[in-house]
BAPAGU-31633 format. One record per residue (C-alpha): residue number from 0; residue in three letters; chain; x, y, z. Coordinates in nm, 3 decimals. Example, Ala and Ser with C-alpha at 12.3 -4.5 7.8 and 13.67 -1.06 7.14 Angstrom:
BAPAGU-31633
n / res / chain / x / y / z
0 / Ala / A / 1.230 / -0.450 / 0.780
1 / Ser / A / 1.367 / -0.106 / 0.714
END
This chain:
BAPAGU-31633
n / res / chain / x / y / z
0 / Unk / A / -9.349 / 15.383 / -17.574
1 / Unk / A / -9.035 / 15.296 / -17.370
2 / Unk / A / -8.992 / 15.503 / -17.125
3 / Unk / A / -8.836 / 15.321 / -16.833
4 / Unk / A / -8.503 / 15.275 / -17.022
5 / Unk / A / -8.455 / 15.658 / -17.057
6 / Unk / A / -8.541 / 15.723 / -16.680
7 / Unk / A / -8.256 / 15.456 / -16.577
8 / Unk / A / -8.026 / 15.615 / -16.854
9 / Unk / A / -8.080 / 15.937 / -16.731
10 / Unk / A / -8.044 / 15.828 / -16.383
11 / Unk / A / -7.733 / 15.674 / -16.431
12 / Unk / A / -7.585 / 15.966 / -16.626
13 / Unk / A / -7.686 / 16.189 / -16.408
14 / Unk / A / -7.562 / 16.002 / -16.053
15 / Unk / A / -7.228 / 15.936 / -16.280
16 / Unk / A / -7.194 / 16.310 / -16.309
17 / Unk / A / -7.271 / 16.428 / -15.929
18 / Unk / A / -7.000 / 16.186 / -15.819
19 / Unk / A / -6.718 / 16.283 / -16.084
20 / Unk / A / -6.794 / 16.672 / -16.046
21 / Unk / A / -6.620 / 16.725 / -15.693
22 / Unk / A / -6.331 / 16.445 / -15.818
23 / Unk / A / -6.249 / 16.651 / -16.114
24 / Unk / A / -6.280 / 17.009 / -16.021
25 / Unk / A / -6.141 / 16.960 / -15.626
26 / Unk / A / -5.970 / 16.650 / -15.627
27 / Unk / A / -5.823 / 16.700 / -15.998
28 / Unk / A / -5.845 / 17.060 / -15.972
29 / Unk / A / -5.941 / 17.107 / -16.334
30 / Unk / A / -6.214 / 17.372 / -16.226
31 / Unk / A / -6.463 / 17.423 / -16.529
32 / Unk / A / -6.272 / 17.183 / -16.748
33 / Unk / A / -6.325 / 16.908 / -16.441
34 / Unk / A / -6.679 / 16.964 / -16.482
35 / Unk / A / -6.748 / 17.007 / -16.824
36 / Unk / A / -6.536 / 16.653 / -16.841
37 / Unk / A / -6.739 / 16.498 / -16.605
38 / Unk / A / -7.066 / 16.631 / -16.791
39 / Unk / A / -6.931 / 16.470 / -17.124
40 / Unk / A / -6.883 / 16.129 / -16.967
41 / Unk / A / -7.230 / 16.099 / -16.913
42 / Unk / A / -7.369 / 16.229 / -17.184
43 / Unk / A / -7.168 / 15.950 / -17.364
44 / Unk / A / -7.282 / 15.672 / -17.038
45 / Unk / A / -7.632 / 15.793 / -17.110
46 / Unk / A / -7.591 / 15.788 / -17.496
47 / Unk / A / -7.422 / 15.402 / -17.488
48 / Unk / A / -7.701 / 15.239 / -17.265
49 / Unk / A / -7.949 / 15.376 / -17.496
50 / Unk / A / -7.780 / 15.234 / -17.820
51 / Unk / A / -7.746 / 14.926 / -17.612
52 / Unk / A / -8.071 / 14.889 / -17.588
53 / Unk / A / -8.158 / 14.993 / -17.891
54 / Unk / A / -7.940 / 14.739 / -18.030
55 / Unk / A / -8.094 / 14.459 / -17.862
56 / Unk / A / -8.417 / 14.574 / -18.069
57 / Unk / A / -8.297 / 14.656 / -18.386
58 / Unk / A / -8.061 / 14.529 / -18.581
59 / Unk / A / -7.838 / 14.867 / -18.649
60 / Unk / A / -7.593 / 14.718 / -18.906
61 / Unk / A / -7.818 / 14.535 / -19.106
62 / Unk / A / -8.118 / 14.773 / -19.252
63 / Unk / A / -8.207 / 14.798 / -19.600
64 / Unk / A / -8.189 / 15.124 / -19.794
65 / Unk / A / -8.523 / 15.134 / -19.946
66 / Unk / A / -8.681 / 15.101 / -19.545
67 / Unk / A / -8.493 / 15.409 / -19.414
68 / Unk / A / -8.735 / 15.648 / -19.545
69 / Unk / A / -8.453 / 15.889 / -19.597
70 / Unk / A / -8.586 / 16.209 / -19.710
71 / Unk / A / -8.910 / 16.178 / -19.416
72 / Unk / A / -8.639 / 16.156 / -19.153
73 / Unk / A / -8.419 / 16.476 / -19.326
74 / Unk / A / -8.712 / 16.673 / -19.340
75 / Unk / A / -8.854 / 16.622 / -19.007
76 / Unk / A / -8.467 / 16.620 / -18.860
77 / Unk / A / -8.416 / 16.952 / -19.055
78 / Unk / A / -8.714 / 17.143 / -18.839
79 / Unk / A / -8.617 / 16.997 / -18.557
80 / Unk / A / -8.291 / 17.105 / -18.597
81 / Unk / A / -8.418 / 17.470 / -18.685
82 / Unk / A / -8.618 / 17.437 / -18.387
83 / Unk / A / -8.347 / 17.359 / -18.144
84 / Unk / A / -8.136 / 17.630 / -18.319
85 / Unk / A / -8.359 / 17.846 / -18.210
86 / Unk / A / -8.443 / 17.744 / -17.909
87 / Unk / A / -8.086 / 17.742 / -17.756
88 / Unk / A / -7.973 / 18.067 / -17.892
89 / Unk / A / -8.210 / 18.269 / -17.690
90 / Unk / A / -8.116 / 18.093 / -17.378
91 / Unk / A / -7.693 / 18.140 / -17.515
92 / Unk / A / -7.795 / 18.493 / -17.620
93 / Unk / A / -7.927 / 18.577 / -17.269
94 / Unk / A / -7.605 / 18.410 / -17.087
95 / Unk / A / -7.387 / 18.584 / -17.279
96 / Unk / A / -7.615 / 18.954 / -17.213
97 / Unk / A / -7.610 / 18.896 / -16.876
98 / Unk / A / -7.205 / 18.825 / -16.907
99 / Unk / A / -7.189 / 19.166 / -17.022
100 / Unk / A / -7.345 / 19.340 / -16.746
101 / Unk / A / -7.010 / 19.161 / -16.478
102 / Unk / A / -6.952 / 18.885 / -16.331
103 / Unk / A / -7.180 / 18.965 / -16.036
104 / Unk / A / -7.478 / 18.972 / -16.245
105 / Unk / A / -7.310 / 18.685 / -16.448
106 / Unk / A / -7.354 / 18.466 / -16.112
107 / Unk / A / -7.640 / 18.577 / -16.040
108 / Unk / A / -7.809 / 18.525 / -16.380
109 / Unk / A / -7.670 / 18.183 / -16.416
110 / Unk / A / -7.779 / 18.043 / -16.023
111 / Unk / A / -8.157 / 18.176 / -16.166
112 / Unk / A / -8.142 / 18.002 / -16.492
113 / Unk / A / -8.017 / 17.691 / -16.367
114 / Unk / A / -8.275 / 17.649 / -16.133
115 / Unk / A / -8.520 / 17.807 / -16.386
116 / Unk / A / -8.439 / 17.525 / -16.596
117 / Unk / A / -8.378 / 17.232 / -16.429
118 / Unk / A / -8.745 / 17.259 / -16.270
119 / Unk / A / -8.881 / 17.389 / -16.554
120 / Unk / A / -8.772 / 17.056 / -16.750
121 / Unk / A / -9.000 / 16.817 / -16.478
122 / Unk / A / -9.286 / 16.887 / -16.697
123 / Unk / A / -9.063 / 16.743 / -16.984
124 / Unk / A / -9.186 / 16.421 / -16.794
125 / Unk / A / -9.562 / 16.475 / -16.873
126 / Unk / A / -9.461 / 16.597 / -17.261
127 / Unk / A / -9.271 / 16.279 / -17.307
128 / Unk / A / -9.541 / 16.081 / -17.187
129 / Unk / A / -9.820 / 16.232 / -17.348
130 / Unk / A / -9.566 / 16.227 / -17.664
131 / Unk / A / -9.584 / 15.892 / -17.659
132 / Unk / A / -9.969 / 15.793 / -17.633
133 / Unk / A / -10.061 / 16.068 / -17.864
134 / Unk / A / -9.830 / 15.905 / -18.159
135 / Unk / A / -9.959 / 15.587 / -18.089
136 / Unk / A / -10.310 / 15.743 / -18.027
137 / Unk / A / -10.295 / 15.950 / -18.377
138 / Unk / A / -10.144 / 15.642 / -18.616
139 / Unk / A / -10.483 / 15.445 / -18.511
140 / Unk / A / -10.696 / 15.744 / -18.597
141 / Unk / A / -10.834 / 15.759 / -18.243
142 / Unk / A / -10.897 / 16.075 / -18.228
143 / Unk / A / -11.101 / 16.071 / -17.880
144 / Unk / A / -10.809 / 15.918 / -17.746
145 / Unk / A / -10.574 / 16.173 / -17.864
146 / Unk / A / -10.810 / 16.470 / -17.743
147 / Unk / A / -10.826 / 16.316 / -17.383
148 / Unk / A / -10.480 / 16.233 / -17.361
149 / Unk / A / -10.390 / 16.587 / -17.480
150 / Unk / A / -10.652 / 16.770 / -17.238
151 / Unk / A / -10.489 / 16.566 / -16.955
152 / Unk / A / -10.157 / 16.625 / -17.000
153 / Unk / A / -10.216 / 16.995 / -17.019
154 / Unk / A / -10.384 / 17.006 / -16.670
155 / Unk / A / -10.127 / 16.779 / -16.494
156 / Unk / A / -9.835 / 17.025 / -16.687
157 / Unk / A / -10.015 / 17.346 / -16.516
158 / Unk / A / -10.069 / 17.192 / -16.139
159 / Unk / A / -9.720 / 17.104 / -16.153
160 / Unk / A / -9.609 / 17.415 / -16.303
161 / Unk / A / -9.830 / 17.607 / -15.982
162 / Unk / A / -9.653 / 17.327 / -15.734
163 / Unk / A / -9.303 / 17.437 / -15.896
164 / Unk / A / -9.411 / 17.799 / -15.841
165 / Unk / A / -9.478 / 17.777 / -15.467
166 / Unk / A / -9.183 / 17.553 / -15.411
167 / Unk / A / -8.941 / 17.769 / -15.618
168 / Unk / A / -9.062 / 18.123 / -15.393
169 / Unk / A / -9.019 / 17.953 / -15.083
170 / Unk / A / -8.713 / 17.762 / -15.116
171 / Unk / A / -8.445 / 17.997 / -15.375
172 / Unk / A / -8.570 / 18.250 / -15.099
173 / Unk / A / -8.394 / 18.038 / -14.818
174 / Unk / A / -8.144 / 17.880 / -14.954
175 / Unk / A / -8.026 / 18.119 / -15.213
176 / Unk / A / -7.729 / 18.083 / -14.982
177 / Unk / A / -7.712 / 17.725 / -15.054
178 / Unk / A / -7.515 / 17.840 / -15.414
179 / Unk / A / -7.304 / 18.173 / -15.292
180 / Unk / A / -7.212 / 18.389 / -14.968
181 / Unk / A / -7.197 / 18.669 / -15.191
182 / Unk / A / -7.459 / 18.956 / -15.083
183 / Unk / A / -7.422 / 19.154 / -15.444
184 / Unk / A / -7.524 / 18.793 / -15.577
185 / Unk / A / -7.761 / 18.686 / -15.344
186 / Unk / A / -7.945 / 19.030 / -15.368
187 / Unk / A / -7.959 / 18.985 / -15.740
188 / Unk / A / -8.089 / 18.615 / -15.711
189 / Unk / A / -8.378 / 18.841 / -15.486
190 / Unk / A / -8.475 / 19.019 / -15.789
191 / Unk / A / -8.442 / 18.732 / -16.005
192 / Unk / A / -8.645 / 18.499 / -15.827
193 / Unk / A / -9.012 / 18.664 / -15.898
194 / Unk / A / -8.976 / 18.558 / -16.253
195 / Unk / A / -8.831 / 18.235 / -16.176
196 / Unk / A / -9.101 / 18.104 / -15.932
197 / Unk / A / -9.369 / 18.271 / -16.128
198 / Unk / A / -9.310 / 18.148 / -16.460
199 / Unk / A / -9.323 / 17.812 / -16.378
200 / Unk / A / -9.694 / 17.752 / -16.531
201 / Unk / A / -9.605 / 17.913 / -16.827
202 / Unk / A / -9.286 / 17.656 / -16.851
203 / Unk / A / -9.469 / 17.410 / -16.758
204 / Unk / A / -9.757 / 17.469 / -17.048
205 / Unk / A / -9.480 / 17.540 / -17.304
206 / Unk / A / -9.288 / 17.196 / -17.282
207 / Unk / A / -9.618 / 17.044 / -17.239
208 / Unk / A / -9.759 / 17.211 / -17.550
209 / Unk / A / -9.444 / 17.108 / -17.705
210 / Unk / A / -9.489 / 16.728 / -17.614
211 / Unk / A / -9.846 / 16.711 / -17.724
212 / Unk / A / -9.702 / 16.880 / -18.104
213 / Unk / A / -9.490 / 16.639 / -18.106
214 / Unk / A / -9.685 / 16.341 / -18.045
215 / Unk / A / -9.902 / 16.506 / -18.328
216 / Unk / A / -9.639 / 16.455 / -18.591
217 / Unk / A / -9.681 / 16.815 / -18.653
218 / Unk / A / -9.282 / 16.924 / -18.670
219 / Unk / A / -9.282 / 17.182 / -18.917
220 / Unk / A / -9.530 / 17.412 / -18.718
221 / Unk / A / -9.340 / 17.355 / -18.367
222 / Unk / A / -9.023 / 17.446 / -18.582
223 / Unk / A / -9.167 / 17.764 / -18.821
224 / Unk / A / -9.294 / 17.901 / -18.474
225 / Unk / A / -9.015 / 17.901 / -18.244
226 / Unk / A / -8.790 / 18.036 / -18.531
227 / Unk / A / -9.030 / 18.353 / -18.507
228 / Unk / A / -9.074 / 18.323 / -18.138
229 / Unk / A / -8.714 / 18.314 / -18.118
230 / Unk / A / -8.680 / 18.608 / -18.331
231 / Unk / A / -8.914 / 18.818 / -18.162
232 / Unk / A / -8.774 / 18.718 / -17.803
233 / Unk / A / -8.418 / 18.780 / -17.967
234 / Unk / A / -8.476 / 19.134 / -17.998
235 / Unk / A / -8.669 / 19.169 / -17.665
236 / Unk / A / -8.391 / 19.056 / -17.497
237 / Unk / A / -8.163 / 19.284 / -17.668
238 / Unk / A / -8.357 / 19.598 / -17.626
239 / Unk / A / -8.470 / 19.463 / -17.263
240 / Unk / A / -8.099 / 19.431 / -17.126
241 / Unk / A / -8.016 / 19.771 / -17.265
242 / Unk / A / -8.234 / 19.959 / -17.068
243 / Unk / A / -8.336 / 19.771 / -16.740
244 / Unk / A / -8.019 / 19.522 / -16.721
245 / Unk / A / -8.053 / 19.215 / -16.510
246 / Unk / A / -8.437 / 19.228 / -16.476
247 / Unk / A / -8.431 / 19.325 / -16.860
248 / Unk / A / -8.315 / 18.971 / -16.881
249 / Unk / A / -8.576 / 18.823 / -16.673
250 / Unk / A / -8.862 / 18.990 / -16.859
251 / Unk / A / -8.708 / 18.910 / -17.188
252 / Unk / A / -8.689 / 18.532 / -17.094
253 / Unk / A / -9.022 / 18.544 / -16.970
254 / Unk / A / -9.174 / 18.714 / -17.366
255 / Unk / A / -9.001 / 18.394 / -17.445
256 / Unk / A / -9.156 / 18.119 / -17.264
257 / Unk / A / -9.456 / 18.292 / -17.303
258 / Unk / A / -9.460 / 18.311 / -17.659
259 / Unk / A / -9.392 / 17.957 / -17.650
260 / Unk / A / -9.695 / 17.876 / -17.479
261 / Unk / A / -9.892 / 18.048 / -17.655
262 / Unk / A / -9.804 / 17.885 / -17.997
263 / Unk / A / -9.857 / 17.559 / -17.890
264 / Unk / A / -10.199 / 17.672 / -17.691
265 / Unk / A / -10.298 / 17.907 / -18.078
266 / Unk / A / -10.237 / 17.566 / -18.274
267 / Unk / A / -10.487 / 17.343 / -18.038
268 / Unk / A / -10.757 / 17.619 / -17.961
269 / Unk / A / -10.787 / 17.707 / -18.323
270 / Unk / A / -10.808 / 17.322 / -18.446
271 / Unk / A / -10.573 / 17.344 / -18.749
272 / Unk / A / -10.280 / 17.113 / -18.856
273 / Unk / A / -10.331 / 16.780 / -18.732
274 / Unk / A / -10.580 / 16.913 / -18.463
275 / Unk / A / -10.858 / 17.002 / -18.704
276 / Unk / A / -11.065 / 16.669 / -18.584
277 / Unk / A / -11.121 / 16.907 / -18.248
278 / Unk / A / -11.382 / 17.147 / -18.482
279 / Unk / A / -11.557 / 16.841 / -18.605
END
């Protein structure tokens, strides 16, 4: 249930990295390699207050064997592992079609999808929270608890998703030129932002979703259905890009957050898996 020491982790990481991005790429000059160095460093900041923590909790070097509970955490680290797999080669797979199509749309593509993302990921907030009660919420067997906490958690997810949305149109729109000077960029980012600013709600309900399956304990159904909504988005993205280019991109992304969604929403509103208390 701690989670102040992740926020000041990730604060501090992140900070770290704002300041040694300009040394490294202007001051350095190492360009991309200045930043992806500077984006290592505090991953591994990040990663050491965490096991410092940790460490102050647990003692790490001294655990027996028979209180690891080795095969649970293999199995549950497998899907989760499948999941991510899947999860970060439709993203890769889109970067890489959009690549394809030139560096302008390259640009272009990448400006959307790291704004697309990085606002996208504020809901990540409410998942991890609601993570959190709901695990503690289903090991006690309070169910009401867990059905609250779940229903809440949803509705805060889509009014920030809807907040996102409106925030996202108005501000990409002007200061696009915040990121580039280039009008064959910016007039892509034009066409890009729509599905940007308007999938925010669906982001928003798919990390949520994602959060509250978690807290659930229920790993191998978040991982069995992002492999298939990975595969299905895989080949919409393909076929997508081929025909309609850049906005083939956009639409494909957008099958794929909301077939997300609607995974996590088909497990809840049908009451199966650890969610079959709701039909009781």
């Amino acid at each position: 249930k701690d989670t102040t020491t992740p926020l000041y982790a990730t604060v501090i990481g992140d900070v770290t990295n704002i300041i040694l991005d300009p040394i490294f790429i202007f001051v350095f000059r190492l360009g991309v390699t200045g930043a992806a160095t500077a984006h290592v460093i505090s991953q591994y900041l990040m990663c050491g207050i965490l096991l410092w923590k940790l460490m102050g909790q647990v003692d790490l070097l001294n655990i027996s064997t028979k209180h690891l509970q080795l095969c649970r955490f293999m199995k549950n680290g497998f899907l989760l592992l499948m999941r991510v797999i899947a999860v970060t080669f439709c993203v890769t797979l889109s970067a890489s079609l959009a690549a394809r199509e030139g560096s302008i749309s390259m640009a272009a593509f990448q400006v959307c999808l790291q704004v697309w993302l990085a606002t996208s990921l504020l809901a990540d907030g409410f998942a991890v929270a609601g993570q959190a009660i709901l695990a503690s919420a289903f090991a006690k067997k309070d169910y009401k608890r867990a059905a609250a906490t779940a229903s809440r958690v949803l509705q805060l997810g889509l009014v920030l998703g809807f907040l996102l949305a409106v925030v996202l149109g108005v501000g990409l729109h002007f200061g696009a030129r915040l990121f580039t000077k280039d009008d064959k960029v910016l007039h892509l980012i034009s066409i890009g932002l729509p599905f940007v600013a308007g999938t925010q709600p669906i982001n928003a309900l798919a990390f949520v979703f994602d959060g509250v399956n978690f807290g659930a304990s229920d790993f191998g159904y978040a991982a069995a259905s992002l492999v298939l909504v990975a595969i299905v988005s895989i080949l919409c993205l393909i076929f997508l890009s081929s025909t309609h280019g850049f906005i083939g991109l956009w639409c494909g992304l957008t099958i794929y957050m909301s077939l997300r969604a609607a995974v996590g929403f088909w497990r809840i509103g049908t009451g199966t898996g650890p969610w079959s208390f709701l039909r009781s």
